[in-house]
Residue, then its C-alpha position, 0 to 999 in steps of 0.5 A: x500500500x503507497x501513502x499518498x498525497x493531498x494537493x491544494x486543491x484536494x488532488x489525489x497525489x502518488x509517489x511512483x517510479x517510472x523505469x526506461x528501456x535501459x533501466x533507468x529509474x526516476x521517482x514521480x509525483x502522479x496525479x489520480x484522474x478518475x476522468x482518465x481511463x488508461x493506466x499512465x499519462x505523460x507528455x510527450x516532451x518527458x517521454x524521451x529519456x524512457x526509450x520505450x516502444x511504440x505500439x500506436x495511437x489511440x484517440x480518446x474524449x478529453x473531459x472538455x468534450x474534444x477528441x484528442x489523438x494519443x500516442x501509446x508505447x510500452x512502458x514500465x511503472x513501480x508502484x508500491x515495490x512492484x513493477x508492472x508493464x502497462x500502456x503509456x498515453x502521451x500527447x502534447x499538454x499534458x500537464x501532470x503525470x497521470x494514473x488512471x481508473x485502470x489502477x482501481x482494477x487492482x488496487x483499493x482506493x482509500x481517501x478521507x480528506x477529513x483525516x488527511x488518509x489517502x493510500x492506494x493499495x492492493 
């Protein structure tokens, strides 16, 4: 179970580990977006360092009602000491590194604002 954070506006943040092609490993603040269906989201320009494989596009519905066309490689994630190979959307804008619904698939959610408790666990 990872401890996660409360933004200033109440954004629900988690500490994860996005690992490249190489090996390389660096420790990131996401952003749950329930709004968000996939596994991870980054922008494009953060992409670069990782070396992961394309494997296409995808268009999907933004929030705003617009489609918007995502590139999807083949990336790599550490959550909570465990590392899973998932789909990465990217595109241009985005402006957070985000996880997606498909977490809440196989991990319980538990947020209590009042007592300041956020975990993402299994």
């Amino acid at each position: 179970m990872i401890q996660g954070e409360f933004g200033d506006d109440d954004e629900l943040w988690f500490e994860i580990e996005l690992i490249g092609a190489e090996g390389l490993e660096i420790s990131v603040y996401a952003m749950l977006d329930t709004g968000f269906s996939g596994w991870l989201a980054i922008d494009n320009q953060d992409l670069e360092v990782f070396d992961w494989l394309y494997i296409g596009q995808r268009n999907m519905r933004m929030a705003n009602g617009r489609e918007a066309e995502f590139n999807l490689y083949a990336g790599k994630v550490r959550i909570d000491g465990q590392e899973f190979d998932i789909p990465v959307h990217t595109g241009e804008g985005v402006p957070e590194v985000l996880i997606g619904r498909k977490w809440l698939k196989t991990r319980r959610l538990v947020v209590d604002i009042p007592s300041q408790a956020l975990t993402l666990g299994q």
